[in-house]
Each structure stands twice: as C-alpha cells, then as structure tokens.
DOMAR-262195 format. One line per 4 residues: number of its first residue (from 1); for each residue x, y, z of N, C-alpha, C. Coordinates in Angstrom, 1 decimal, m for minus. Example, Ala and Ser with C-alpha at 12.3 -4.5 7.8 and 13.67 -1.06 7.14 Angstrom:
2
1> 13.2,m5.7,7.8,12.3,m4.5,7.8,13.2,m3.3,7.8 ~ 12.8,m2.2,7.1,13.7,m1.1,7.1,12.9,0.0,7.9 $
This chain:
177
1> 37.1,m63.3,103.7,37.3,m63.2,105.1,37.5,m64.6,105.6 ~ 38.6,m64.9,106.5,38.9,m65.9,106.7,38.4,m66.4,108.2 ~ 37.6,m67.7,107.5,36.4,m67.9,109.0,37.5,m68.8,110.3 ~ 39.0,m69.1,109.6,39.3,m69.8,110.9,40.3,m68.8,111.5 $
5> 40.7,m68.3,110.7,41.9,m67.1,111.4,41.2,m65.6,111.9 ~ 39.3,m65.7,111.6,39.3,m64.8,112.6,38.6,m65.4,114.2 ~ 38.9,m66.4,113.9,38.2,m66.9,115.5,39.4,m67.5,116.7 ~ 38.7,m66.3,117.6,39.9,m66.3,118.9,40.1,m67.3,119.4 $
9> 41.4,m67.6,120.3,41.6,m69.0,121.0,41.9,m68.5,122.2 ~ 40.9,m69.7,123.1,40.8,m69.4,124.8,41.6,m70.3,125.2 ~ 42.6,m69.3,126.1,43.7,m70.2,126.5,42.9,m70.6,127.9 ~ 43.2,m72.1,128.4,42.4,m72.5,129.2,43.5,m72.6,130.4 $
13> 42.3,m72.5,131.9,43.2,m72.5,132.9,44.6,m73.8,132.9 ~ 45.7,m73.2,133.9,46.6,m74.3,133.7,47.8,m74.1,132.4 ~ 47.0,m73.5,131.2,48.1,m73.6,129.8,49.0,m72.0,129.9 ~ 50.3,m72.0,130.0,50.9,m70.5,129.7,51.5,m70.5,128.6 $
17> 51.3,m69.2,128.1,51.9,m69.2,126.6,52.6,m68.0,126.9 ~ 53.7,m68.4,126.2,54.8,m67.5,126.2,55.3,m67.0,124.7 ~ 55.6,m65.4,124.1,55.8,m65.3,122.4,56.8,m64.2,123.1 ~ 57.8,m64.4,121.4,59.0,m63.6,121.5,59.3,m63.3,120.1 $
21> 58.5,m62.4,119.1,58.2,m61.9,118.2,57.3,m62.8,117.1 ~ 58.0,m63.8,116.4,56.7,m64.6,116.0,56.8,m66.2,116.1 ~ 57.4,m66.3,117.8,57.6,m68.2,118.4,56.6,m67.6,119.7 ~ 56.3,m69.1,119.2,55.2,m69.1,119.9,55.4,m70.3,121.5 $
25> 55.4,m70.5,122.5,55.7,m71.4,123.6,54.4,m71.5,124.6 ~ 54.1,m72.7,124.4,52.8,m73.6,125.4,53.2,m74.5,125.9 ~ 52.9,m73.9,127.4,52.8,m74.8,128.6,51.8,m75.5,128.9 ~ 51.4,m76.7,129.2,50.5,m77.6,130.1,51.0,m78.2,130.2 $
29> 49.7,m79.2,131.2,49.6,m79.9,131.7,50.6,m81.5,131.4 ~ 50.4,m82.0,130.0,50.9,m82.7,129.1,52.4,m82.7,128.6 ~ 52.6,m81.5,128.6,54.0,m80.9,128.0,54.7,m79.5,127.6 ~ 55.2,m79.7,127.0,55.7,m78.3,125.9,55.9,m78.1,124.5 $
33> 55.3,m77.2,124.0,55.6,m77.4,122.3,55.6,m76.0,121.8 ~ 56.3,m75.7,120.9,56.4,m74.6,120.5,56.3,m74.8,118.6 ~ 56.0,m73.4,118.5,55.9,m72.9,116.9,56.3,m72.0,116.1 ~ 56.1,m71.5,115.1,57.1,m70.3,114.5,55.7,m70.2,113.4 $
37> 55.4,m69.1,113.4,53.9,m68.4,112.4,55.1,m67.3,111.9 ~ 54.2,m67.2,110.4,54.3,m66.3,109.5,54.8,m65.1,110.5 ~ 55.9,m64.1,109.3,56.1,m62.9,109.9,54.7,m61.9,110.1 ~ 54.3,m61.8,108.4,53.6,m60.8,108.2,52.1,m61.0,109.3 $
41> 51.6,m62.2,109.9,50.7,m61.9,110.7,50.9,m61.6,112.3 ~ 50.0,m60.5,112.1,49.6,m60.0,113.8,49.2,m60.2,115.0 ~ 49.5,m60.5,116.0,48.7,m61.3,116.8,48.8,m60.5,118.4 ~ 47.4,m60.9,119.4,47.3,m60.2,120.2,46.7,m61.2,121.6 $
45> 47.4,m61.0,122.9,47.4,m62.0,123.4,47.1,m61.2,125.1 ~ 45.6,m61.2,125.5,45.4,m60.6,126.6,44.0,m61.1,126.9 ~ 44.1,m60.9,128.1,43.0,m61.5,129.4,42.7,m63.2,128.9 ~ 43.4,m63.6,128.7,43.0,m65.3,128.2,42.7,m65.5,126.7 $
49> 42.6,m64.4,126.0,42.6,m64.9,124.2,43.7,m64.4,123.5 ~ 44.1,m65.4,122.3,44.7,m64.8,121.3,43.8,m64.7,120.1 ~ 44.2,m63.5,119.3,43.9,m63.0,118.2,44.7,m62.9,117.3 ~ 44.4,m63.3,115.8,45.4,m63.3,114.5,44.9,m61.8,113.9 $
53> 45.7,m61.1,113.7,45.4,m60.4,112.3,46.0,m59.8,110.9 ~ 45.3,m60.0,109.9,46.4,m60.2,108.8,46.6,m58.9,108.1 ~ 47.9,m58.7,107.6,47.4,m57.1,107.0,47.4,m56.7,105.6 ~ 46.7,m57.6,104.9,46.3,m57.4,103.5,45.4,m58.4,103.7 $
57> 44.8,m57.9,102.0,44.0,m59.3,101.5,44.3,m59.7,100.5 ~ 45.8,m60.1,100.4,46.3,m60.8,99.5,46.7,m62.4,100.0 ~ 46.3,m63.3,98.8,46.2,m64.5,98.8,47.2,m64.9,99.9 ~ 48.6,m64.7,99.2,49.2,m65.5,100.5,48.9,m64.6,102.0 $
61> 48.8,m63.9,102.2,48.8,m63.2,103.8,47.2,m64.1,103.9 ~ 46.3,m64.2,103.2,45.0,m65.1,103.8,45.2,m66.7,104.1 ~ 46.4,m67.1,103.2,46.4,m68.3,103.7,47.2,m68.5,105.2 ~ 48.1,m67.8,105.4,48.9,m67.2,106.6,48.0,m67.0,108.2 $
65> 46.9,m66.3,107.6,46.1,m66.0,108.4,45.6,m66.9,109.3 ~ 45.2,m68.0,108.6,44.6,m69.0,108.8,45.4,m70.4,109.2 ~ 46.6,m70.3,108.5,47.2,m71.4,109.0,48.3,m71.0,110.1 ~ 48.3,m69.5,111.1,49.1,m69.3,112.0,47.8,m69.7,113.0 $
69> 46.3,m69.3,112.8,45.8,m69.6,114.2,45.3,m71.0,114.5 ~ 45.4,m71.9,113.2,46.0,m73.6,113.3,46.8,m73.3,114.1 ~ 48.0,m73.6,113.9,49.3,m73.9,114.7,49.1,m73.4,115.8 ~ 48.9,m72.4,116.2,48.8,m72.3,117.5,47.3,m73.2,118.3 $
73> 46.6,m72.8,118.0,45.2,m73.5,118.6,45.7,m75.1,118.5 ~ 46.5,m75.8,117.5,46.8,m77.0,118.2,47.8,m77.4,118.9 ~ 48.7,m76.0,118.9,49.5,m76.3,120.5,48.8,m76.3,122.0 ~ 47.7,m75.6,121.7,46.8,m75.5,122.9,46.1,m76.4,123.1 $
77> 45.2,m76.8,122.4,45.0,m78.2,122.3,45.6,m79.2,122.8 ~ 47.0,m79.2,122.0,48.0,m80.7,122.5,48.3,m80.8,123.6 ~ 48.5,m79.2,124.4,49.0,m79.4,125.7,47.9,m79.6,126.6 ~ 47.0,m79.9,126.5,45.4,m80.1,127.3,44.7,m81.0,127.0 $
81> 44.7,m81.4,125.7,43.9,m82.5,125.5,44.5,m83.9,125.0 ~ 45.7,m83.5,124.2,46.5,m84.6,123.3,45.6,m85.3,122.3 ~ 46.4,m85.9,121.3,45.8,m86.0,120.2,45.6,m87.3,120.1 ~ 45.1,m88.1,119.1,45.6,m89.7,119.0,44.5,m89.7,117.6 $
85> 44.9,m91.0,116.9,44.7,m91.8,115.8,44.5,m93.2,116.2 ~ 43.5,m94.0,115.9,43.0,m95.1,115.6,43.1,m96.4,114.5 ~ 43.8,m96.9,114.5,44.2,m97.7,113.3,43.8,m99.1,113.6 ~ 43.2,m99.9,112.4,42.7,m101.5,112.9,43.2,m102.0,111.6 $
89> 43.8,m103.2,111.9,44.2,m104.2,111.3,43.4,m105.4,111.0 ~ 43.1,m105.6,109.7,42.4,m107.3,109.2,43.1,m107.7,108.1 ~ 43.0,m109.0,108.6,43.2,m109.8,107.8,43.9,m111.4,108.7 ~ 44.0,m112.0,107.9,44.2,m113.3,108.5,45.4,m113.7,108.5 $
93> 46.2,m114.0,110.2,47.4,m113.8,110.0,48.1,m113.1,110.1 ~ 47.4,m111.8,110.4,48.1,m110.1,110.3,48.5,m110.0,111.6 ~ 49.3,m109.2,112.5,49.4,m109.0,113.5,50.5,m107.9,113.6 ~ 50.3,m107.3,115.1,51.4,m105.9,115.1,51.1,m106.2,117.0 $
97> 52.8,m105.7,117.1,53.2,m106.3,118.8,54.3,m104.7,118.7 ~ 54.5,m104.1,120.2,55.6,m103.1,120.3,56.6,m104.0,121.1 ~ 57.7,m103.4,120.1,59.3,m104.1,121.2,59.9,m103.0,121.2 ~ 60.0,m102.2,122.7,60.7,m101.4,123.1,60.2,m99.8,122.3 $
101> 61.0,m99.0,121.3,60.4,m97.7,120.6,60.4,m98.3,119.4 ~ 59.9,m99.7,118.8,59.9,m100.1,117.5,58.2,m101.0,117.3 ~ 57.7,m100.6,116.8,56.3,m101.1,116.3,56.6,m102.4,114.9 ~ 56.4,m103.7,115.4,56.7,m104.9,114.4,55.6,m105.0,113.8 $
105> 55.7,m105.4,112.6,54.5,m105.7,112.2,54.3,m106.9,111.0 ~ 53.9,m107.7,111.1,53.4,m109.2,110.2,52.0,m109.1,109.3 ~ 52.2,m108.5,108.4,50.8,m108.1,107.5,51.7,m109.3,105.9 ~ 51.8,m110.4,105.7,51.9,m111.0,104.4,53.4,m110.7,103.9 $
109> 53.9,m110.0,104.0,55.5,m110.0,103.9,56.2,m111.3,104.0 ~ 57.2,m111.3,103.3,58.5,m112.7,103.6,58.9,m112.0,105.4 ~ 58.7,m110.9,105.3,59.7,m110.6,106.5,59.2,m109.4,107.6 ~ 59.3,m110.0,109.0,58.5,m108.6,109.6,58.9,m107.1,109.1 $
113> 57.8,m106.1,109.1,57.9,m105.0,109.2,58.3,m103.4,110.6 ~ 59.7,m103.6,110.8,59.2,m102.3,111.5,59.4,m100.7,111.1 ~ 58.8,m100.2,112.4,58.4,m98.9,112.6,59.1,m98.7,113.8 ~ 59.8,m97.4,113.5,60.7,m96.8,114.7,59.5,m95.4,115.3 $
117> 59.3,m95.8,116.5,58.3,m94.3,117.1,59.1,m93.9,118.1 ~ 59.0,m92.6,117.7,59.8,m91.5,118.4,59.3,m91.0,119.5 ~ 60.2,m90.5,120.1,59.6,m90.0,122.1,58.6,m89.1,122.0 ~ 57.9,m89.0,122.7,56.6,m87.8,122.5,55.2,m89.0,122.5 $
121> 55.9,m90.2,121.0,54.1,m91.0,121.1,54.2,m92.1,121.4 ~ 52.8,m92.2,121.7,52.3,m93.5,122.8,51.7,m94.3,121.8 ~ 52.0,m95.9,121.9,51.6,m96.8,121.2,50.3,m97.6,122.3 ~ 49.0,m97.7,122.0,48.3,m98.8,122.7,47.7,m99.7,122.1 $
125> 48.2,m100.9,121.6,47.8,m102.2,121.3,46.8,m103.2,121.6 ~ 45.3,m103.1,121.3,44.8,m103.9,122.1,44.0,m105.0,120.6 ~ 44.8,m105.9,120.4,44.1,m106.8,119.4,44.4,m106.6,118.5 ~ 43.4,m106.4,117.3,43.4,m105.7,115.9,43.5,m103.9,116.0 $
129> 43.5,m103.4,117.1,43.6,m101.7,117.0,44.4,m101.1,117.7 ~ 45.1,m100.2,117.0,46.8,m99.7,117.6,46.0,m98.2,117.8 ~ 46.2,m97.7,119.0,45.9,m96.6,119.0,47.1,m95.6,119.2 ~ 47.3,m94.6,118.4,48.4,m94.1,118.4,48.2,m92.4,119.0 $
133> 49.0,m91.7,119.6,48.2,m91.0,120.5,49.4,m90.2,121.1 ~ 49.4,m88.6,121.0,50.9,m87.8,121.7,50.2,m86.3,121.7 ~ 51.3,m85.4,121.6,50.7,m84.0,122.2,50.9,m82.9,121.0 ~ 51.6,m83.6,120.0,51.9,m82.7,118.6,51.3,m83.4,117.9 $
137> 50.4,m82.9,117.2,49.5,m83.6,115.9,49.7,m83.9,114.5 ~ 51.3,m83.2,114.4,51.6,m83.2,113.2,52.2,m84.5,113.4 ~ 53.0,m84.9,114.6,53.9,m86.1,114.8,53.1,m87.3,114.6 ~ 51.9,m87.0,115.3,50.6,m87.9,115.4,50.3,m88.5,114.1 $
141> 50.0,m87.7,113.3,50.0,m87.9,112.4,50.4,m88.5,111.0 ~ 51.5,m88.2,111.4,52.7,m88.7,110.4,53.1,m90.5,110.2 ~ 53.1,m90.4,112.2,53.5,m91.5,112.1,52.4,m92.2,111.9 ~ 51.1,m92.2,112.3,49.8,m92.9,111.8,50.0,m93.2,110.2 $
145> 50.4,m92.2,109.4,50.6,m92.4,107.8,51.5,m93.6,107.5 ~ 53.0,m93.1,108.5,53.3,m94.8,108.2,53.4,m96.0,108.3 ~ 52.8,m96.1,109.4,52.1,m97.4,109.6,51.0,m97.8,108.6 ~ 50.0,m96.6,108.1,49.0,m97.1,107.0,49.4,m97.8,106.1 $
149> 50.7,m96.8,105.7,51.9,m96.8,104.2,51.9,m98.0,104.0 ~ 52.5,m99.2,105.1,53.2,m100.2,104.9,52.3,m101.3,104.5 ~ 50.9,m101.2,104.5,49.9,m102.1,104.2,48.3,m101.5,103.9 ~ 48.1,m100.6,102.8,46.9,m100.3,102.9,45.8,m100.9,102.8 $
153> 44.8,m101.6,102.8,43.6,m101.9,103.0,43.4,m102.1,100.7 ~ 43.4,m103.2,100.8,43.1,m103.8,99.4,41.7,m103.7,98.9 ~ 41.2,m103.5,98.0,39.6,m103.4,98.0,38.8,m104.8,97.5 ~ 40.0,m105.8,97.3,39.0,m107.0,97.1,38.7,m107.7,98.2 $
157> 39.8,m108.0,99.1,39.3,m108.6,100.2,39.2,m108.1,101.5 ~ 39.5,m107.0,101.6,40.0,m105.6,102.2,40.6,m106.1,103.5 ~ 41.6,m106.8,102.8,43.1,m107.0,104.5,43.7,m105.7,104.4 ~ 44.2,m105.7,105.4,45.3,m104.6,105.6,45.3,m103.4,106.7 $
161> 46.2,m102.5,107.0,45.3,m101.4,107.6,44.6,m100.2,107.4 ~ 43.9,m99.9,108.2,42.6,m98.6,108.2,42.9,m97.9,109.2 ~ 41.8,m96.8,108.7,42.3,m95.6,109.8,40.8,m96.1,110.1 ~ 40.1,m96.1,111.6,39.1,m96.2,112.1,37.4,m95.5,111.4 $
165> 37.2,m96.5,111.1,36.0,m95.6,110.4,36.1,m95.4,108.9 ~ 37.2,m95.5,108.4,37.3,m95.4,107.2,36.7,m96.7,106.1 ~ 36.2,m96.0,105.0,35.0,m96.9,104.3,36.2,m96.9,103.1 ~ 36.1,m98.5,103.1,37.0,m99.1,102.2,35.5,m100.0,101.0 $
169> 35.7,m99.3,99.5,34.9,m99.7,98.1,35.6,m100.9,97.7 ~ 34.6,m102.0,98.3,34.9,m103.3,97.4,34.6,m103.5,96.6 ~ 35.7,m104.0,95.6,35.2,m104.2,93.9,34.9,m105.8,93.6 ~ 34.6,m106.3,93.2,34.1,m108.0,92.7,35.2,m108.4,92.2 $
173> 35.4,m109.3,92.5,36.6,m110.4,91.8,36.6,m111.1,90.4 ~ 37.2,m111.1,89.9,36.9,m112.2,88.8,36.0,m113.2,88.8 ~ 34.8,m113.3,87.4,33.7,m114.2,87.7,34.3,m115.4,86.8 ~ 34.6,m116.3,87.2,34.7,m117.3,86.0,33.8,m117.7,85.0 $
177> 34.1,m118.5,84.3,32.9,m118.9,83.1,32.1,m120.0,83.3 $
C-alpha cells in the first residue's frame, strides 16, 4: 500500500487547478506550472482535495501511484509556498557575485566559472551563501546541483561548496616522518 499516493492534497485557498485527462494546471499566487502523470492512474478532484487511485498492484502502477501525487502536490506547493536551496561556499579566496542571468564564480580555477540561470529562479547572494529559490522544484534543484558540480567540498580541507547543513568526513593528511 502506497503511504504517499494514498494521501490526499488540500488545495489551499487562492490555488486553481485545472485537468484535461491526465495534465494537470496550477494556479497561484506565485505563478503557473503544469504536469503530465501517468495514464494508468486515477484521480479525483472535489470540494478542495485531490485523490490518486491506482488500478492494480502491480510494481510499476505502484510506483505511478506515488510519484503522480508528488508531482502534483509539488505544483501546489510551488505555487504557494516556492521552493529554495541553500548553498555556502569556503574556502579562501573563493567567491561567487550574479551578472545579469549568469552566476560567476572564483573557487581555484585558472579561470572564472559560470552558470547560466534560467527565468523562473532567484539568485540571493549574501556573503559565503547563495540562496537559490523558484516555484518548480525540479528546476530548483537541478540548478543547485550545478553549481555544487563545479566545486564540491574536498574532505581534507573541506573548501568548496555545500549544500547547507551538509556534514562533510574529514580525512587526515599525510603524517610526515
């Protein structure tokens, strides 16, 4: 039994959702985003909840199950709450500045690094922490990966970047004799 695809999503005042067999369209506050869920799942959409239901209990229709009332529950989400990622930079010398839709960045390279971010997300810069932040979580996401990509966090002296919170294992250096 699938514990996330059987639990309903309360569409909150303010969000309209609109479906036209299996696309799905949310309105808020924030924006617009739409989705496309499996054929084979069922779904039911009255007095303020949606419900998934799947019609077997075969492996793939349970993964289905589950990952159609994701997608939607974080369009609902995105359009109400928006999403964001946390990233901090150390190291000495390291630095990251926005010019225009391009994120530069100076982490030890011969040559700066950029990052092109796309419309939808918001870059906020303050110091060592970029906070990256929009209304699709997959975008959110992604691009937080590439920014990590381009300098991950070393475990000897652990320069580089992190995702907030994240526990970086430092190993010992070479002992001389």
């Amino acid at each position: 039994m699938s514990r996330i695809g059987n639990r309903p999503i309360f569409i909150p005042e303010g969000v309209e959702v609109k479906t036209s067999g299996n696309e799905f369209n949310v309105k808020g506050k924030l924006g617009q985003l739409s989705c496309t869920i499996p054929d084979t799942i069922e779904y039911k959409v009255e007095d303020g909840v949606i419900t998934f239901k799947r019609p077997s209990d075969k492996p793939q229709d349970r993964a289905n199950h589950g990952l159609s009332r994701a997608l939607v529950n974080n369009l609902v989400v995105g359009v109400t709450n928006g999403f964001s990622k946390t990233l901090e930079l150390e190291g000495t010398g390291y630095k990251w500045e926005q010019r225009g839709k391009k994120l530069v960045l100076t982490v030890g390279f011969s040559h700066p690094v950029e990052i092109d971010i796309p419309d939808g997300i918001n870059l906020e810069i303050t110091g060592m922490r970029c906070i990256v932040s929009g209304i699709d979580k997959h975008l959110v996401g992604f691009i937080s990966a590439q920014i990590f990509r381009k300098k991950p966090v070393e475990p000897y002296k652990g320069k580089g970047i992190r995702y907030q919170g994240q526990y970086v294992r430092r190993k010992a250096g070479k002992s001389g004799a």
